[in-house]
N, CA and C of each residue as an Amber inpcrd file, in Angstrom:
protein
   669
 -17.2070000 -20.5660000 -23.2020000 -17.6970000 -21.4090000 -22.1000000
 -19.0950000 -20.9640000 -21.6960000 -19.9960000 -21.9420000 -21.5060000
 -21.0630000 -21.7600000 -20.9120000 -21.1910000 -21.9170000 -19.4110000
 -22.9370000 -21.1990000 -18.7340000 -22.9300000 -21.4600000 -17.4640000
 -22.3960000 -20.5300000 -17.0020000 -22.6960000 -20.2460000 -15.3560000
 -22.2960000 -18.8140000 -14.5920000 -20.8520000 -18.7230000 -14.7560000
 -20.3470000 -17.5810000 -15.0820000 -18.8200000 -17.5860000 -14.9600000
 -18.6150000 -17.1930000 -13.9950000 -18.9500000 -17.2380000 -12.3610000
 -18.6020000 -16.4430000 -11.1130000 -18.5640000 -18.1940000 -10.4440000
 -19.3990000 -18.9910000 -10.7410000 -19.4450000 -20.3390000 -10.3280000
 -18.2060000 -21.4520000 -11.0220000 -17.7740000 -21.1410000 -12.3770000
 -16.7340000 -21.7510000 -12.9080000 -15.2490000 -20.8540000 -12.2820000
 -15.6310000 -19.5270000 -12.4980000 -14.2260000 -19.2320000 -11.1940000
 -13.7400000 -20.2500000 -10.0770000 -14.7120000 -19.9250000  -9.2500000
 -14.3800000 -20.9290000  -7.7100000 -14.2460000 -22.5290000  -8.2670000
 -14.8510000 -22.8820000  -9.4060000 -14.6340000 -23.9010000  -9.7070000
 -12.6010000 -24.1320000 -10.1220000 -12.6370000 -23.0600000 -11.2250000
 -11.4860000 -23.0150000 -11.3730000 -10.3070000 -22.8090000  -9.8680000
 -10.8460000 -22.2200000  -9.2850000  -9.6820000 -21.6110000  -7.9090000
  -9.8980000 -23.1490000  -6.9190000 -10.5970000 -24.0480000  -7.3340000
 -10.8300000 -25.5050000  -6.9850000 -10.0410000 -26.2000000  -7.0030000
  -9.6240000 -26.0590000  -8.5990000  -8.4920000 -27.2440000  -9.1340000
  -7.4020000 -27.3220000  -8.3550000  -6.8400000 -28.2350000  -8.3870000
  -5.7710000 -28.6180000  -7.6110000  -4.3360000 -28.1710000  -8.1580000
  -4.8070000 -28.3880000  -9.7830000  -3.5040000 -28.1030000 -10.5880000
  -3.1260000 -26.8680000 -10.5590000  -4.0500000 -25.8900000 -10.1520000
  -4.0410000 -24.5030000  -9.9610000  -3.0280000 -23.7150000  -8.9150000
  -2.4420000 -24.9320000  -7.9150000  -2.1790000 -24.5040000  -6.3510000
  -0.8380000 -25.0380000  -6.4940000  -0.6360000 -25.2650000  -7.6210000
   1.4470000 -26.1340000  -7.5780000   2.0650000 -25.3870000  -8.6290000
   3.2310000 -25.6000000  -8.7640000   4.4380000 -25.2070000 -10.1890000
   4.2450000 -23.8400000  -8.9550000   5.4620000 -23.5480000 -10.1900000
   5.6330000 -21.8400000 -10.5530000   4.4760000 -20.9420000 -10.8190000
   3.8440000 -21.9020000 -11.0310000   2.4970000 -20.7170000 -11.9490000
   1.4880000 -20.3730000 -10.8860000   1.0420000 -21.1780000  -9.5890000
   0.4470000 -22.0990000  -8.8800000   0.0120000 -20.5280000  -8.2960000
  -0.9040000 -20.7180000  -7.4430000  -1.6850000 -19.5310000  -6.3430000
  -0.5410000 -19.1360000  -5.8530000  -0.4080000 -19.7560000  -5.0490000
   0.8420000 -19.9700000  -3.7700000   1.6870000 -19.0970000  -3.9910000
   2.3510000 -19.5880000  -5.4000000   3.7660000 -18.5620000  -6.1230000
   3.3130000 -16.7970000  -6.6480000   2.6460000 -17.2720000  -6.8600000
   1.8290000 -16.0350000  -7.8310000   1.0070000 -14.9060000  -6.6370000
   0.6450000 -15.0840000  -5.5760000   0.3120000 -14.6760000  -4.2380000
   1.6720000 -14.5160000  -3.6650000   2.6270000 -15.1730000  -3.6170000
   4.1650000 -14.3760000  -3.2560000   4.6640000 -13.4380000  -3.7040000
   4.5910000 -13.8230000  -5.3300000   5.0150000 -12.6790000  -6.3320000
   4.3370000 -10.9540000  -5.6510000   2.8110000 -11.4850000  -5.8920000
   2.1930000 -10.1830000  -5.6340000   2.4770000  -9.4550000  -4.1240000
   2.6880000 -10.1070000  -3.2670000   2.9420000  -9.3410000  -1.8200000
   4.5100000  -9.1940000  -1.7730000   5.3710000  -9.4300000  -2.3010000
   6.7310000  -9.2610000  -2.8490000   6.8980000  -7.7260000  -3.9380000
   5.5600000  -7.4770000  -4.8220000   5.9190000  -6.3250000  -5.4170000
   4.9980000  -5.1080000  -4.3550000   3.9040000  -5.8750000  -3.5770000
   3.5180000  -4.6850000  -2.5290000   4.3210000  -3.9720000  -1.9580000
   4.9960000  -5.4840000  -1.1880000   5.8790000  -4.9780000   0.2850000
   7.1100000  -3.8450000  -0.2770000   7.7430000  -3.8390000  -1.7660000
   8.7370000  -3.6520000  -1.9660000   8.0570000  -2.2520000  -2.3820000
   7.0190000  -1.6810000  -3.0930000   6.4270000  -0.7150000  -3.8060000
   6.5600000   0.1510000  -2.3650000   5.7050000  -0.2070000  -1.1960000
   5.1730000   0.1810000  -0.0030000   6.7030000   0.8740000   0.3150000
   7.6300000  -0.2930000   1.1740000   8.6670000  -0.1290000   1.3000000
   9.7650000   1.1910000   0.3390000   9.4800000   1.6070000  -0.6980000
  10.1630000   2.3100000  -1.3050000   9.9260000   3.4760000  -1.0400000
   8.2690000   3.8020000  -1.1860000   7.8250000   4.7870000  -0.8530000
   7.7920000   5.1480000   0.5700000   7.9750000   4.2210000   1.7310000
   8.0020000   4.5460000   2.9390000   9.5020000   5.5120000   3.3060000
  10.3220000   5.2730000   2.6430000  11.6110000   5.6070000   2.5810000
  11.6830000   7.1600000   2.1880000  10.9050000   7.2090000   1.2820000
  11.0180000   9.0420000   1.3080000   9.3860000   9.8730000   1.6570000
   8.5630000   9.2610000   2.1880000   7.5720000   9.8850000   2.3470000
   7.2490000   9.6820000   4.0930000   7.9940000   8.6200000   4.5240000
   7.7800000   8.4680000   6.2450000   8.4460000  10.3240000   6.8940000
   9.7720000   9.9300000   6.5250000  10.5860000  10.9690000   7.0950000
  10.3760000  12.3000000   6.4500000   9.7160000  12.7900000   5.8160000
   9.5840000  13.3090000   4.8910000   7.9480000  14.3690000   5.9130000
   7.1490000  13.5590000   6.2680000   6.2440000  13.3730000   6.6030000
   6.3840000  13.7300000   8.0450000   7.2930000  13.3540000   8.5450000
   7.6000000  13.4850000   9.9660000   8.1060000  15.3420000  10.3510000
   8.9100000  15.4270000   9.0120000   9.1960000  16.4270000   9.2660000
   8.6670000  17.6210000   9.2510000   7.3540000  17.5970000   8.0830000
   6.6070000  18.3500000   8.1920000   5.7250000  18.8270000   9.0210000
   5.3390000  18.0380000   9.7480000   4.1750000  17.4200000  10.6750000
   5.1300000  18.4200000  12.2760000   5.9990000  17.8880000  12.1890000
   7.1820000  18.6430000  13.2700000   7.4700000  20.2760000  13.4760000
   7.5300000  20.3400000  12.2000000   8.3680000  21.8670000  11.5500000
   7.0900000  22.6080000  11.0980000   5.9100000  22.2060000  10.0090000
   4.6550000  23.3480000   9.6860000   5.6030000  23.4250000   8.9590000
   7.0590000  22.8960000   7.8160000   7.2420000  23.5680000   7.0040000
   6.7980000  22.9150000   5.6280000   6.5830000  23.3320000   4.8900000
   6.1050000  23.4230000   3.3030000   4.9890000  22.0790000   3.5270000
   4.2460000  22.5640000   4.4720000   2.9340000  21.1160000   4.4600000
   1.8640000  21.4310000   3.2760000   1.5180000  22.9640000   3.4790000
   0.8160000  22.9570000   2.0310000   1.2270000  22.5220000   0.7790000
   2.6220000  22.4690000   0.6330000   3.3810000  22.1680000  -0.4500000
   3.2200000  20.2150000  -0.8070000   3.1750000  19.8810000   1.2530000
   3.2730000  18.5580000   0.6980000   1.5020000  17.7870000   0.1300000
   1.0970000  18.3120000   1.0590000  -0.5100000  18.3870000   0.9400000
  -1.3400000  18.2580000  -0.4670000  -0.4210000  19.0280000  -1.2670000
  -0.7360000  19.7380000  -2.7130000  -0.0280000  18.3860000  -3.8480000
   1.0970000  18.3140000  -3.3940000   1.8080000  17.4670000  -3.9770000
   1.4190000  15.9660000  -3.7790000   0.5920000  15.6200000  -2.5180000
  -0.1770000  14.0650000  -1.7970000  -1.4860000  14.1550000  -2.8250000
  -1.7110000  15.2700000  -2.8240000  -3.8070000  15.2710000  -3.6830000
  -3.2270000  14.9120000  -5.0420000  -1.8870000  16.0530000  -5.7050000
  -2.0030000  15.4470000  -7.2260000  -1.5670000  14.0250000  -7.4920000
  -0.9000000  13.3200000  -6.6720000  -0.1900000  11.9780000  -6.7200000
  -0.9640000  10.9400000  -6.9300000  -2.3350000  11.2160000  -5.7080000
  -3.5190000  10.5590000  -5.4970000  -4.1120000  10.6030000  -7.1230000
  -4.3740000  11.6940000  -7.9470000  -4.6490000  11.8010000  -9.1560000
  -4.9860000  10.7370000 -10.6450000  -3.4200000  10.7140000 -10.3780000
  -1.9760000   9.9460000 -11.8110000  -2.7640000   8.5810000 -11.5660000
  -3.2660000   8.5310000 -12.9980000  -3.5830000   6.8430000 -13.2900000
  -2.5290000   6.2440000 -13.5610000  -2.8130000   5.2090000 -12.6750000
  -1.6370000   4.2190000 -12.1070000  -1.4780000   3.1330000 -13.6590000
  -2.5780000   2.9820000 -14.2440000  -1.8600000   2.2340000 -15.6960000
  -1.0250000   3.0850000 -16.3370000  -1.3780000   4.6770000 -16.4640000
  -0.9840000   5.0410000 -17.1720000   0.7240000   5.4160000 -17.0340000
   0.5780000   6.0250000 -15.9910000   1.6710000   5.5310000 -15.1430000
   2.9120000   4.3220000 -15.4230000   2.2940000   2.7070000 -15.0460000
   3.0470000   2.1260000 -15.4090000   3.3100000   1.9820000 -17.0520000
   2.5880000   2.5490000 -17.9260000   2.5470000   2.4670000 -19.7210000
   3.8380000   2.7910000 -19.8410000   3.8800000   4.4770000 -19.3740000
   5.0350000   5.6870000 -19.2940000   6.2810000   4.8820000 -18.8940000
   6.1680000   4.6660000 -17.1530000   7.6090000   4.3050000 -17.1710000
   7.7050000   2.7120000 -18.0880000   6.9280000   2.3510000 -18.4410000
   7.8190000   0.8280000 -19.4170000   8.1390000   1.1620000 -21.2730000
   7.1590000   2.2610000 -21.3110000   8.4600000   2.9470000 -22.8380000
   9.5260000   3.7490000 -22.5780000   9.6450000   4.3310000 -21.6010000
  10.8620000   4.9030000 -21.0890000  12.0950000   4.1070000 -20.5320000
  11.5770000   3.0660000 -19.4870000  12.4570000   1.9230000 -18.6590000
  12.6780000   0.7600000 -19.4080000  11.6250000   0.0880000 -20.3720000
  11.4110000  -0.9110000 -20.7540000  10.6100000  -1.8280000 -19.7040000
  10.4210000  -3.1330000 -20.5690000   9.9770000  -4.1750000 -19.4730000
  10.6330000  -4.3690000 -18.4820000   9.4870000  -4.8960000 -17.6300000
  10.6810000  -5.0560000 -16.2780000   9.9810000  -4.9790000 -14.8820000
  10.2520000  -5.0640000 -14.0230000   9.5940000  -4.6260000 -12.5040000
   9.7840000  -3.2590000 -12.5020000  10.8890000  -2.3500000 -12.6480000
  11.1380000  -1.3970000 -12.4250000  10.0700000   0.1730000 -12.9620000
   9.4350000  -0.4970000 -14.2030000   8.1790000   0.4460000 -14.7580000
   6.7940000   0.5010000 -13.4390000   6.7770000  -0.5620000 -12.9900000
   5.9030000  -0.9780000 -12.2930000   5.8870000  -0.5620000 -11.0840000
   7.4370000  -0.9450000 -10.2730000   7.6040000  -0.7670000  -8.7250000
   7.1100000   1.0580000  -8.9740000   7.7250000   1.4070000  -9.8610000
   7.6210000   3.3670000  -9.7460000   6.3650000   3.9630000  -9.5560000
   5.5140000   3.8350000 -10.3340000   4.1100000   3.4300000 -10.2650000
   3.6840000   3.4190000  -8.9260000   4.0760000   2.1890000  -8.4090000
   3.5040000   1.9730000  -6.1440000   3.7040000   2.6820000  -6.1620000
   5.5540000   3.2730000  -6.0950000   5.6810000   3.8360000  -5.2720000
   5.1170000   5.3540000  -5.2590000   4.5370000   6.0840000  -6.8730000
   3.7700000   7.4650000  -6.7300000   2.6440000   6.6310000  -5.6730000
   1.8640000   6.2440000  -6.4250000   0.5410000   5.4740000  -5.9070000
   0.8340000   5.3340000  -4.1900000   1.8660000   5.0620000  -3.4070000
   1.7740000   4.7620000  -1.8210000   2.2820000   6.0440000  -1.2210000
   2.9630000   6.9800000  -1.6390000   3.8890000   7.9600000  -1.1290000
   2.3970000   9.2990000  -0.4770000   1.5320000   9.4820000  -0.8410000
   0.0400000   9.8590000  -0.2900000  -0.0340000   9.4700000   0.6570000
  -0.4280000   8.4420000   0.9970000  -0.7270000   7.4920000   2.2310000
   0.0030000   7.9870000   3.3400000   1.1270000   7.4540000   3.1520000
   2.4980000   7.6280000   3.9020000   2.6700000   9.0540000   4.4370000
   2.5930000   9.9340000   3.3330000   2.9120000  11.2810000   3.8770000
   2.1380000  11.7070000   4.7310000   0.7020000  11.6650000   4.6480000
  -0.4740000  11.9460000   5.2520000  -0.2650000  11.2970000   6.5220000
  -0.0720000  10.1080000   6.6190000  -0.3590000   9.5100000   8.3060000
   1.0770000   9.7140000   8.5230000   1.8090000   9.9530000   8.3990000
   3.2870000  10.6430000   8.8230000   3.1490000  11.8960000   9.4860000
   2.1680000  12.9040000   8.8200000   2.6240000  13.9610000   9.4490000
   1.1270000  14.3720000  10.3680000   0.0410000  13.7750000  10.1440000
  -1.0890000  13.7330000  10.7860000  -0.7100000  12.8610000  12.0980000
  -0.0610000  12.1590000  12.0250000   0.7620000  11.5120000  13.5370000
   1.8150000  12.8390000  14.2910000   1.8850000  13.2100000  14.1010000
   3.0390000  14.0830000  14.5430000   1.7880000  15.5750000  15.0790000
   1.0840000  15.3190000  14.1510000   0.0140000  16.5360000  14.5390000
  -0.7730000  16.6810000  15.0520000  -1.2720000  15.5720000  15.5440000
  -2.2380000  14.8430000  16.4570000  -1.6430000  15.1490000  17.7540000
  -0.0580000  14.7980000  18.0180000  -0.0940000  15.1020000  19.6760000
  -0.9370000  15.8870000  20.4420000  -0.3190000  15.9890000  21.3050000
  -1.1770000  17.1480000  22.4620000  -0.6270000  18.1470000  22.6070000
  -0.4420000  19.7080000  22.1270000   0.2810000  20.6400000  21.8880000
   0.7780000  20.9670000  23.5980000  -0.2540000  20.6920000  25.3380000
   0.2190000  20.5090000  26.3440000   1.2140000  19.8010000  26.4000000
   1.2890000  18.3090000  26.1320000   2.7090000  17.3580000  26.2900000
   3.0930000  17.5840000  25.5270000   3.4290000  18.3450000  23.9030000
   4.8560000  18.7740000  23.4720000   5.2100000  20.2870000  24.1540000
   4.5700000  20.5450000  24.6910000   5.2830000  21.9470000  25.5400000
   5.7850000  21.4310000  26.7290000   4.9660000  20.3660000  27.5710000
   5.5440000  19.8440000  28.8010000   6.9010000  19.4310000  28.3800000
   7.0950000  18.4350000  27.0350000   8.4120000  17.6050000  27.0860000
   9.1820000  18.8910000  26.5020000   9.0730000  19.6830000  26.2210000
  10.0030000  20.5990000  25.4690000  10.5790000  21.9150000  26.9240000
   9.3260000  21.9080000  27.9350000   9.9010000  22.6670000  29.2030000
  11.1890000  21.7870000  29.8020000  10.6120000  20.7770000  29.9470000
  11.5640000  19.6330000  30.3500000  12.9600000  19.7310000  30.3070000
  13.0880000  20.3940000  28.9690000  14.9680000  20.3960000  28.7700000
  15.0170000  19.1870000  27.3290000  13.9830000  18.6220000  26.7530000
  14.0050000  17.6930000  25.7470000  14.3490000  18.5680000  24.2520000
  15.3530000  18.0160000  23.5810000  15.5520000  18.2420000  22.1850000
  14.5280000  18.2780000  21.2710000  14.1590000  18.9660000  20.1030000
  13.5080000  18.5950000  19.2550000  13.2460000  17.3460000  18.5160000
  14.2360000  16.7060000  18.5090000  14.6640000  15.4330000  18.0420000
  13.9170000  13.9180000  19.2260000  14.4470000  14.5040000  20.4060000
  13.7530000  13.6560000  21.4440000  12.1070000  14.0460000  21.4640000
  11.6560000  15.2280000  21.2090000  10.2230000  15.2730000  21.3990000
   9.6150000  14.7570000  20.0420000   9.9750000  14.8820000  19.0980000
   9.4580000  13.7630000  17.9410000   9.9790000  12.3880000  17.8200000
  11.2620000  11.6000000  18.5320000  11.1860000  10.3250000  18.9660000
  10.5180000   9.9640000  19.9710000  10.1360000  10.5300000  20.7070000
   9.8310000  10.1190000  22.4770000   8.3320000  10.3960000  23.0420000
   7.7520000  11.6150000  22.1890000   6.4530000  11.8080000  22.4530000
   5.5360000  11.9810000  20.7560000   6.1040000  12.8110000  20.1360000
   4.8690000  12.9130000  18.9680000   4.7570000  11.3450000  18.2800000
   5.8070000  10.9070000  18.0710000   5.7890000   9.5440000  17.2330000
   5.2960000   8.5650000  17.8590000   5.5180000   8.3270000  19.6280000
   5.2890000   7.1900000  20.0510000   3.2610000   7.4150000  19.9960000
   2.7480000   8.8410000  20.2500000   1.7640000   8.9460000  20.1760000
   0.6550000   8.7240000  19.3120000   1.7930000   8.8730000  18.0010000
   0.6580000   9.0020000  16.6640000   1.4020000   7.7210000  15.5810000
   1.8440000   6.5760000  16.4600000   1.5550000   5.6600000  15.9530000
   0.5680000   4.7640000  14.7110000  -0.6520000   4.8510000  15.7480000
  -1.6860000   4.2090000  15.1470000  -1.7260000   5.4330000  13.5470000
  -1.7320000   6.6260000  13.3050000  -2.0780000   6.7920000  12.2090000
  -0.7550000   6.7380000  11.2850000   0.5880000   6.7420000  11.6890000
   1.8680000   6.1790000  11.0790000   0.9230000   4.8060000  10.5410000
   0.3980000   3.8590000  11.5340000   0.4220000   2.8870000  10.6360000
  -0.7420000   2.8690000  10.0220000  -1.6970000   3.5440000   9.9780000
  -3.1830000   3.9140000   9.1880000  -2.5180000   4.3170000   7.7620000
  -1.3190000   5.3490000   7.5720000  -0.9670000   5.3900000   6.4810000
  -0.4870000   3.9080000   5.8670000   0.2790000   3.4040000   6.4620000
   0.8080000   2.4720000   6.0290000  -0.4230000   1.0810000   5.4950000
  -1.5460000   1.2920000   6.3060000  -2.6840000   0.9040000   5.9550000
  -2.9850000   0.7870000   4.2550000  -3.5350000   2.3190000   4.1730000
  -3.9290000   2.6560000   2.9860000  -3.1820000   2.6150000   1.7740000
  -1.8620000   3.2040000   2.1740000  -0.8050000   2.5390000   1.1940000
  -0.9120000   1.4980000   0.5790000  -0.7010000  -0.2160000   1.3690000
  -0.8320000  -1.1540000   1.4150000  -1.5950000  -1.9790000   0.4290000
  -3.6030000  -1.1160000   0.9890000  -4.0470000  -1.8150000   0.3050000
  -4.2420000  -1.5290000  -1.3890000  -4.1190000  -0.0880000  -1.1640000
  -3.9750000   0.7000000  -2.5540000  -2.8610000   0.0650000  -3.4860000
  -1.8360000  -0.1720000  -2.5280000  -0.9490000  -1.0520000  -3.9010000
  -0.8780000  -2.3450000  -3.9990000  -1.7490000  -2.9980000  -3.4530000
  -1.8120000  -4.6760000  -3.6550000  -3.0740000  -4.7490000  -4.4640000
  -4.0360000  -3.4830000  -4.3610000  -4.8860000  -3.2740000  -5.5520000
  -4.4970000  -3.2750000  -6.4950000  -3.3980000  -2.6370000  -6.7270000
  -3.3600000  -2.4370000  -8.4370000  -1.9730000  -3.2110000  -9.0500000
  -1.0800000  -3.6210000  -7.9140000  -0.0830000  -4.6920000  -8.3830000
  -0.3500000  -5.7980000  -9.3580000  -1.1510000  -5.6780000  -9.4710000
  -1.9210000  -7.3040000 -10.9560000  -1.2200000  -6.1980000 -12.1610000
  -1.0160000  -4.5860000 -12.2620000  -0.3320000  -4.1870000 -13.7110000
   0.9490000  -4.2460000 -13.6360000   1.5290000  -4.8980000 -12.9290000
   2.5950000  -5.8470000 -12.7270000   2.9630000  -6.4220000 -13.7040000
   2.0370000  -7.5000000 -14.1670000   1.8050000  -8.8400000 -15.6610000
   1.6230000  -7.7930000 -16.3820000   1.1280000  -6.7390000 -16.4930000
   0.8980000  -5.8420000 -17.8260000   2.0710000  -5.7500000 -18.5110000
   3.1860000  -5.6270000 -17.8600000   4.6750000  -5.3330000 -18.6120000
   5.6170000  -6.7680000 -17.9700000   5.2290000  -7.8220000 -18.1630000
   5.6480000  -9.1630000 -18.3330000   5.6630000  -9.4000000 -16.9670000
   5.3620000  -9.1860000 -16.0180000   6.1370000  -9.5280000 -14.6910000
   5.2160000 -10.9700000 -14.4780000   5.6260000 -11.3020000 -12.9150000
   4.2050000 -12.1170000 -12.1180000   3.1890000 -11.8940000 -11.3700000
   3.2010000 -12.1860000 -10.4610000   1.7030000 -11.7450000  -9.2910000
   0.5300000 -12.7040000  -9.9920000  -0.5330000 -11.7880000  -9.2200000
  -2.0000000 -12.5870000  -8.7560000  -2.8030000 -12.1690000 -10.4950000
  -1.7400000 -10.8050000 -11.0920000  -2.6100000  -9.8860000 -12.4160000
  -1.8220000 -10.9140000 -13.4290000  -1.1730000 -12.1820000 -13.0420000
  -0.8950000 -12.8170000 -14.7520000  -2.5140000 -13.8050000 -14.8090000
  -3.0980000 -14.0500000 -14.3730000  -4.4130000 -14.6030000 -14.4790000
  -5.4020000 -13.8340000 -15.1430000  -5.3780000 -12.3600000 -14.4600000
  -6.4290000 -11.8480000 -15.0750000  -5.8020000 -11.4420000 -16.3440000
  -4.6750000 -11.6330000 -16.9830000  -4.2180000 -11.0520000 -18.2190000
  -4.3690000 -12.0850000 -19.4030000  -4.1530000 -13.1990000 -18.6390000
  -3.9630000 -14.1920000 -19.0590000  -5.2880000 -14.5450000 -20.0350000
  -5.6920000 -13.8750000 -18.8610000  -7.7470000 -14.9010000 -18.9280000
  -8.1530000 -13.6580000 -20.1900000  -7.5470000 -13.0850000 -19.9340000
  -8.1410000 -11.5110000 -20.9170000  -8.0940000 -11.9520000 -22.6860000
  -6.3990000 -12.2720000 -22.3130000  -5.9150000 -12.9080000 -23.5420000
  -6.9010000 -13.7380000 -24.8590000  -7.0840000 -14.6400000 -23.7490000
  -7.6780000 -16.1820000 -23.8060000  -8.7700000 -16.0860000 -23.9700000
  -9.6970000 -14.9430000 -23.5080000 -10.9540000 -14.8530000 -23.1960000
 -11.7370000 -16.2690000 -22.6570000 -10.4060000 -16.6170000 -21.3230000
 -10.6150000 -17.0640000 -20.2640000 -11.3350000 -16.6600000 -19.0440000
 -12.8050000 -16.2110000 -19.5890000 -13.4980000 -15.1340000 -17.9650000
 -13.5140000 -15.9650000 -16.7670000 -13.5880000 -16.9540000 -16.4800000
 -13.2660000 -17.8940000 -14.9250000 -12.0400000 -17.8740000 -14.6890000
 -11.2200000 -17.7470000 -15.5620000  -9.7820000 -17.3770000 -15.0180000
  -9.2010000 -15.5470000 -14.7710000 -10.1640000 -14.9070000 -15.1490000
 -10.2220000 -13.6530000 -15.0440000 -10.7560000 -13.1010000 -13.5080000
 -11.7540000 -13.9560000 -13.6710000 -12.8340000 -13.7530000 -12.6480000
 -11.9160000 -14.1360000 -10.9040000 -11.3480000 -15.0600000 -11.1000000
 -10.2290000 -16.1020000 -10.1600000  -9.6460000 -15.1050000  -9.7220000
  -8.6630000 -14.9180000 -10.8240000  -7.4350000 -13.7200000 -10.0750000
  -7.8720000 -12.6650000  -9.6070000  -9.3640000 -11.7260000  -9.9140000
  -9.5330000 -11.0110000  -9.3650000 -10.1020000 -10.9600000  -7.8020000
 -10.7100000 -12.2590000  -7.6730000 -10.4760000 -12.6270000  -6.4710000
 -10.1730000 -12.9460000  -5.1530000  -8.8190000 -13.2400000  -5.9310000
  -7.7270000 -13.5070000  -5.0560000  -7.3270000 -12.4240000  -5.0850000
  -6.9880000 -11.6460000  -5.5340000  -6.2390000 -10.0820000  -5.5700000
  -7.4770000  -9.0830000  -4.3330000  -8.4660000  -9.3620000  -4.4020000
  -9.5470000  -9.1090000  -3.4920000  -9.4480000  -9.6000000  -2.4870000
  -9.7330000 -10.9410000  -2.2200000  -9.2810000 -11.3260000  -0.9430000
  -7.5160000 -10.9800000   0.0640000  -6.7100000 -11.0710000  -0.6860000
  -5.2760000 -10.7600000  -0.5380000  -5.6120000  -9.5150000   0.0920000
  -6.4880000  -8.5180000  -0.6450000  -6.2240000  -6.7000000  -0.3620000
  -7.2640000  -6.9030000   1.0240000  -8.4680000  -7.5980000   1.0350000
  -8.8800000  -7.3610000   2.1530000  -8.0660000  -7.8730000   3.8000000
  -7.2900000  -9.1250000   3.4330000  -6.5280000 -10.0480000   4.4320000
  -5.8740000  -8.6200000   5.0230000  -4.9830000  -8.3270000   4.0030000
  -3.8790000  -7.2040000   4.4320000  -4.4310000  -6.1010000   5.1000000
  -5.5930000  -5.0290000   5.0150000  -5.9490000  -4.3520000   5.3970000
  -6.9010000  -4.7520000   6.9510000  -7.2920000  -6.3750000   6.7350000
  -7.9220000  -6.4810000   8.4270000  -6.6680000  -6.7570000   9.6100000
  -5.6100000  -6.9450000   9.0080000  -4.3730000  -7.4600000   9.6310000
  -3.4550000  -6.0280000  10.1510000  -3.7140000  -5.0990000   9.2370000
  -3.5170000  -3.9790000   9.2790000  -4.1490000  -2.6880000  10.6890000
  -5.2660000  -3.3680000  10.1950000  -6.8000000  -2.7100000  11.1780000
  -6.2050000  -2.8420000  12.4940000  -5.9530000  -4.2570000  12.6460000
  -5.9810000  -4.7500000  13.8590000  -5.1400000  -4.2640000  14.7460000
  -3.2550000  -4.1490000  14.0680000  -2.4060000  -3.2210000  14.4160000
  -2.3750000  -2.0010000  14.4220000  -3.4450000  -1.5520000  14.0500000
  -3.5780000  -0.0390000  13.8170000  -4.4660000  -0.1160000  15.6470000
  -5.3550000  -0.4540000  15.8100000  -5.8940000  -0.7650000  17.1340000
  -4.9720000  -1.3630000  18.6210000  -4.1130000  -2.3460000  17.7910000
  -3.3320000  -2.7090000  19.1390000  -2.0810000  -1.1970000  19.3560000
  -1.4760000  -1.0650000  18.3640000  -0.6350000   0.2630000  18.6030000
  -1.6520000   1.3720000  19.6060000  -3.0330000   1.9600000  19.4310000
  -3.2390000   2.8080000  20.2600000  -3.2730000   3.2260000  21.4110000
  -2.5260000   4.3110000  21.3920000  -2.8680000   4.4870000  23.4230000
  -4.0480000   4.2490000  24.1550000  -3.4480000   4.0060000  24.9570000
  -5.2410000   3.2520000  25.8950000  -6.0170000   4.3020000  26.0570000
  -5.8030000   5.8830000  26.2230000  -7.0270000   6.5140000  26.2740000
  -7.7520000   6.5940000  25.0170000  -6.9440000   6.2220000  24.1730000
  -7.5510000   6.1420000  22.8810000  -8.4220000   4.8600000  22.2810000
  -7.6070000   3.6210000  22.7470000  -8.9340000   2.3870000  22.8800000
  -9.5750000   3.1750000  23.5250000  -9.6010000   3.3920000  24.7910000
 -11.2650000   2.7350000  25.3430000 -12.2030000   4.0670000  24.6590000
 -11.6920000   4.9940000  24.4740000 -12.6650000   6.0970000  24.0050000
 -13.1440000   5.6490000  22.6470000
């Protein structure tokens, strides 16, 4: 094809035929925030609490710290390559993948929330007669919110970034376009999905922002 291929993109993300079926934006933009939410979600499950506890206790944080930097590391294709000759095709090569790729995030604003309190109000609530348990439901957590969800932030956008290697091992999402287009040496259809996979990661992260701001304590807005 001739002519700008950044101008035949939007041309292509134009078409109409582009925005229906199964194949359509619409579906394929579900797909992809369907393998986020679920990647995110997996990893929130052992790296929230996980995170909390460290952040609480000072116990094995260097350990987790150490274990968040190498995670951050692991190329995430390579990654999903591994688990799909091991797992086979499938979502399941893929979801594993997020979930190294989000479990960083998570741990970090998990226990950087908890560490942030005010070492005065966890001694006040702990003179008090309050449980350990109540001073990390009742004061460290309600406090360090906003960076609970700052992790959940970065998580987020980090794995709706790279969810397009999703289609790498047959799946769907926003990455069967750019695979597609790869194939085909379709570059306006390459160009498209990356796009949209761009726009998608930025939507999520200003939507994100925003709750990360409304959660803060007010001495913390206005400062």
């Amino acid at each position: 094809m001739t002519g700008n291929p950044f101008l035949q993109a939007l041309a292509w993300l134009a078409e109409a035929a582009h925005w229906s079926g199964p194949s359509g934006i619409p579906m394929r933009t579900l797909e992809h925030l369907g393998y986020t939410a679920l990647g995110v979600f997996v990893a929130a499950l052992i790296a929230v609490p996980l995170g909390l506890l460290v952040g609480h206790t000072g116990v094995g944080k260097s350990v987790a710290i150490a274990s968040a930097g190498a995670a951050r590391a692991l190329p995430t294709l390579g990654l999903v390559t591994l688990f799909a000759l091991l797992l086979g095709i499938g979502l399941t090569a893929p979801l594993l993948a997020f979930v190294v790729l989000a479990v960083p995030s998570l741990l970090a604003g998990a226990y950087s929330a908890v560490e942030s309190a005010d070492p005065a109000t966890v001694d006040a609530a702990r003179a008090q007669g309050m449980t350990e348990w109540q001073i990390l439901t009742k004061v460290e957590i309600p406090l360090g919110v906003p960076l609970i969800v700052g992790g959940f932030r970065g998580a987020t956008v980090q794995v709706v970034a790279t969810a397009m290697l999703a289609a790498y091992v047959g799946n769907g999402g926003l990455g069967r376009y750019i695979f597609l287009g790869l194939t085909s040496q379709d570059y306006p259809q390459m160009i498209a999905g990356s796009l949209l996979v761009i726009a998608l990661a930025l939507l999520l992260d200003l939507a994100l922002l925003l709750l990360q701001r409304v959660t803060a304590p007010r001495g913390a807005k206005t400062a």
